[in-house]
N, C-alpha and C positions, 0 to 999 in steps of 0.2 A: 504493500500500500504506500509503499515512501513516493511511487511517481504521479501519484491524484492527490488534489486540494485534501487540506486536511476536512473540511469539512464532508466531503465526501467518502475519506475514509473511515469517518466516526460515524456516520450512516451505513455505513457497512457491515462493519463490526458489532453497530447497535443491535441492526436485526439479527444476525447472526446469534449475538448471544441471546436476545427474546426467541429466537427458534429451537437451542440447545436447551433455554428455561424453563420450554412448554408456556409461555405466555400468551396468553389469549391475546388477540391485538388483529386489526387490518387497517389497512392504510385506505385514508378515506380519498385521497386526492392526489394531485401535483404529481402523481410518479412517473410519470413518461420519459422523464430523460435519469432515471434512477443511475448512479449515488447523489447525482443532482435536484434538488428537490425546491433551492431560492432561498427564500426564506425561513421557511419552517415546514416540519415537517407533522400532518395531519393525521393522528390516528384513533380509532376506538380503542379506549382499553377496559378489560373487565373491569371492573370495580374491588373487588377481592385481588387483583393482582398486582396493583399499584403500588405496591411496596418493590414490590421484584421490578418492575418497570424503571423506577426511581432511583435503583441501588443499579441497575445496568447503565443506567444516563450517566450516573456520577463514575462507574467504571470505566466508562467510556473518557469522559472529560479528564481523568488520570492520565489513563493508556495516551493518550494524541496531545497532553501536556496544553490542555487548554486553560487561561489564565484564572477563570473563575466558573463557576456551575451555580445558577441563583433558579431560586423558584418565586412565580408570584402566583401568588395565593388571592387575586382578588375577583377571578370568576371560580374558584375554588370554595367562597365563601356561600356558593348557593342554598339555599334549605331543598333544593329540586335536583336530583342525581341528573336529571335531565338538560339541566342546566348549566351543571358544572362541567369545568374545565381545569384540569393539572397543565401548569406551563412551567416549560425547565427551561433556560436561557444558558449556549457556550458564549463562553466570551472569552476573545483573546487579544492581549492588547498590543503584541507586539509578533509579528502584523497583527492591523485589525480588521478581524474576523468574529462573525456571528451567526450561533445555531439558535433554531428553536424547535422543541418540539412539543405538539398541546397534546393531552388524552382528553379526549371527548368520550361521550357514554350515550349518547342518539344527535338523531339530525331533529330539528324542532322545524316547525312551521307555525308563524303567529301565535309564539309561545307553548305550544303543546306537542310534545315529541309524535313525528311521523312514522319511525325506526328508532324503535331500543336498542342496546345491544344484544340481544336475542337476536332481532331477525336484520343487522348489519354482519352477524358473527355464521347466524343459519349456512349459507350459501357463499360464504368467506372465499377466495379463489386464489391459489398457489399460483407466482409467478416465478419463472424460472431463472429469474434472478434474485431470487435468494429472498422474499418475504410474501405476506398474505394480503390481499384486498379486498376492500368488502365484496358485498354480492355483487353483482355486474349492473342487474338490474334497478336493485338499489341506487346505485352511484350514476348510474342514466336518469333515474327518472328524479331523481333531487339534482339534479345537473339542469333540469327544464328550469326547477324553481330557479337558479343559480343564474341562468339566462335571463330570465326575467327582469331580478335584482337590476341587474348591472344596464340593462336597457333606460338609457336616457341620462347617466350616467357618462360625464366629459373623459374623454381617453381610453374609455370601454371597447372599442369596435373591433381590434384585433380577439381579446377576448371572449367576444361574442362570438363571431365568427369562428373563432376555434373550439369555443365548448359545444355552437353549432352543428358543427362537421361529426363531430363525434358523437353525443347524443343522437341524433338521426343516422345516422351511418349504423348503430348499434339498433336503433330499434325497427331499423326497415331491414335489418339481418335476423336477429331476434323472432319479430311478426307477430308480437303478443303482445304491444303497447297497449290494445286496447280492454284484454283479459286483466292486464295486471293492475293495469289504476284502479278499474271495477273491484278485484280487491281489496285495493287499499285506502278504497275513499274517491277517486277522481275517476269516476264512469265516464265520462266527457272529455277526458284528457286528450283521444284523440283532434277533437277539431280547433283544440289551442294548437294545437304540432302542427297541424294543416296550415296556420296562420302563417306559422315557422317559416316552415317550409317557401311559401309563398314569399317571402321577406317585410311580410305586411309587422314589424315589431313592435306598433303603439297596439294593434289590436290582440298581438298577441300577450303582451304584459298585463292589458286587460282583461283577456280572458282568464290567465293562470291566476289572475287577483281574484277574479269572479267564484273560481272553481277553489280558492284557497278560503274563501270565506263561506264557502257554503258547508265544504270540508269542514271547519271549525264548530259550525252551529251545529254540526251533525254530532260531533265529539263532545259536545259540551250539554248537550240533550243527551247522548248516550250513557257517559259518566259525569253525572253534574257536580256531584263533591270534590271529586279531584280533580277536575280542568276548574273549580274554580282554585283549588289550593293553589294547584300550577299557574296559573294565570296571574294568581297575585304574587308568589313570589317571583314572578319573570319581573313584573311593574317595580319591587322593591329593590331587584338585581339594577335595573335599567336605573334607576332613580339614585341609586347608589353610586354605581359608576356615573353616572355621570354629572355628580355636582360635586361629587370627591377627585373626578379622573385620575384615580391614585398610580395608573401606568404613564401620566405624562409627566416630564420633570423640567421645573423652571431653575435653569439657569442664571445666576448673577453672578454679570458681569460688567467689568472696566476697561472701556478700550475706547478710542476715538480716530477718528479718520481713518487713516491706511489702517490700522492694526483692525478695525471691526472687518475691513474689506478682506482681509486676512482669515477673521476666524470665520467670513461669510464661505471663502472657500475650503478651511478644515470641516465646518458642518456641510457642505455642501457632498465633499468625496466619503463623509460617513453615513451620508444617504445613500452614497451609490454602491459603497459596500454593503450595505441592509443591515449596517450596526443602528441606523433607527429609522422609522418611519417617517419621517418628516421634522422640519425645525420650522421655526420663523422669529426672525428680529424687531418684527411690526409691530403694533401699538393698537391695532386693529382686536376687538375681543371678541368679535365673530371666528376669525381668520386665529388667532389661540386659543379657544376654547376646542375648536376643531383640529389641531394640533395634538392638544392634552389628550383630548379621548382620543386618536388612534394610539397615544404614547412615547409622543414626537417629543420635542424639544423645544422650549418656548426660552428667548433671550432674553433678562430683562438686563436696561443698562443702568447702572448704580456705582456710587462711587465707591475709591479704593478701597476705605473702611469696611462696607456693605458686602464687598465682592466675594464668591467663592473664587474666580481667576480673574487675572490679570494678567490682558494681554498689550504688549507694549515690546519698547527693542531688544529688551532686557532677554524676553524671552524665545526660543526656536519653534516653528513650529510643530516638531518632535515633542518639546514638553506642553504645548498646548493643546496637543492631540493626546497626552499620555493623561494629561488633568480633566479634561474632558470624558474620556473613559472612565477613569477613575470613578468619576461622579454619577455616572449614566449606571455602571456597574452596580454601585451601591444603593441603589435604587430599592434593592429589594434583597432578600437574606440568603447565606451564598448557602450553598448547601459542601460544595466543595473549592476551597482555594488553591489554585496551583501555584507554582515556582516563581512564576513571571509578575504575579500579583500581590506577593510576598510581603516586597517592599513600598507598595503603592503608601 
């Protein structure tokens, strides 16, 4: 594994050892260009097995000497299995590089799970590259929802286009799209795909919205005590994150003229690395707010006293990039610290 990214050989080795540990787990998304996965990597994992799962991520962030191993716990905090989410974070800071990988427990639709892990795990499918993914059909037909989503959405249309191709590709090979939503709630599914297909995509978003609330009503007359349990702690999850957005971290900082032009390019290339989702230096609290909840990085500028960094001639941009990390890292509690982050 010494001649691939390291991030891709701790995706390797990861699965490897969830496969020797009997770990229940299938990869919900992104694996097409496997040990390549972007950003993060997407999985179900049993609930009883998360211990094992946890203690392989941290084995992993050892073995490939990555700088720290943190977990955030704040969609972990759900009262709804169905809701929650394990997220374990590699961080290396020197280069910088970053993993992620979530355990999920169902796909939800307008707060109430579509797929447990029962029936994500039922039809699970062995790839001969070395891990598991869910059902096939599964992962096509919450791929339509996933279409939807992202329809009207600025910078979306290669995305669309490509989860297009493939969902339809799969279900005119398949030939049982219209048996299998009739199971699962969406007898009608076919003639939103027909939209699809057609490239007609406002009337298609609207019909999957149509067919996804009718779905709901049907769920919540069916089981009325618990899709209201579910339903409210989805509002209390959603209300939480988002007036705490405890995954975005504001920065303060002291810099002026050239040196901000400076750290606008240090933040700029630890976007492009996927060490964070987004930053901005603005003043704007529409354009911050929306920062904070993906878990971006928000810049305030304050003087020296006030500062966590200080950027100025004094310092390179190696250590402005090392203080930067630094702070983004400790974000949240490490579960394992390597070598390189020792001395931070």
């Amino acid at each position: 594994m010494e001649n691939i990214p390291r991030d891709q050989a701790t995706a390797q080795r990861f699965f490897a050892r969830m496969n020797d540990q009997q770990v229940d787990y299938a990869v919900l998304r992104n694996y097409e260009q496997f040990p390549s996965f972007g950003h993060d990597i997407d999985l179900v994992v049993r609930w009883s097995h998360l211990p094992q799962w946890k203690a392989i991520a941290s084995a992993c962030a050892a073995e490939f000497n990555w700088s720290a191993l943190t977990e955030c716990d704040h969609w972990a905090k759900s009262r709804s299995r169905e809701h929650t989410i394990q997220i374990l974070r590699f961080y290396s800071m020197e280069p910088v590089e970053y993993l992620q990988i979530d355990a999920f427990h169902a796909t939800v639709v307008n707060g109430l799970p579509l797929f447990n892990e029962e029936m994500l795990f039922g039809g699970r499918v062995w790839d001969d590259r070395g891990f598991y993914r869910i059902d096939e059909r599964a992962e096509n037909f919450f791929r339509l929802f996933q279409i939807a989503r992202l329809i009207g959405v600025a910078g979306t249309g290669e995305r669309i286009a490509r989860y297009t191709e493939r969902a339809i590709g799969f279900w005119n090979a398949a030939g049982d799209l219209e048996d299998y939503g009739a199971r699962i709630g969406f007898p009608r599914i076919l003639s939103a795909v027909e939209r699809l297909k057609c490239g007609e995509l406002r009337c298609y978003k609207q019909e999957i919205d149509r067919q996804k609330r009718a779905w709901w009503t049907a769920q919540v007359r069916a089981h009325p005590l618990r899709s209201a349990a579910t339903i409210f702690n989805r509002i209390v999850d959603y209300l939480r994150l988002y007036w705490l957005r405890p995954c975005g971290f504001a920065a303060r900082v002291c810099a002026s003229g050239e040196h901000r032009v400076r750290l606008d390019a240090i933040m700029s290339r630890l976007v492009g690395a996927n060490f964070i989702p987004a930053y901005t230096a603005g003043a704007g609290m529409k354009m911050r707010h929306r920062v904070l909840e993906r878990g971006g990085v928000v810049v305030e500028w304050v003087s020296a006293e006030r500062s966590d960094l200080i950027v100025d001639a004094k310092v390179t941009e190696d250590e402005v990039t090392a203080k930067l990390v630094s702070l983004i890292v400790g974000r949240h509690s490490r579960v394992l610290e390597g070598p390189s982050s020792a001395n931070e």
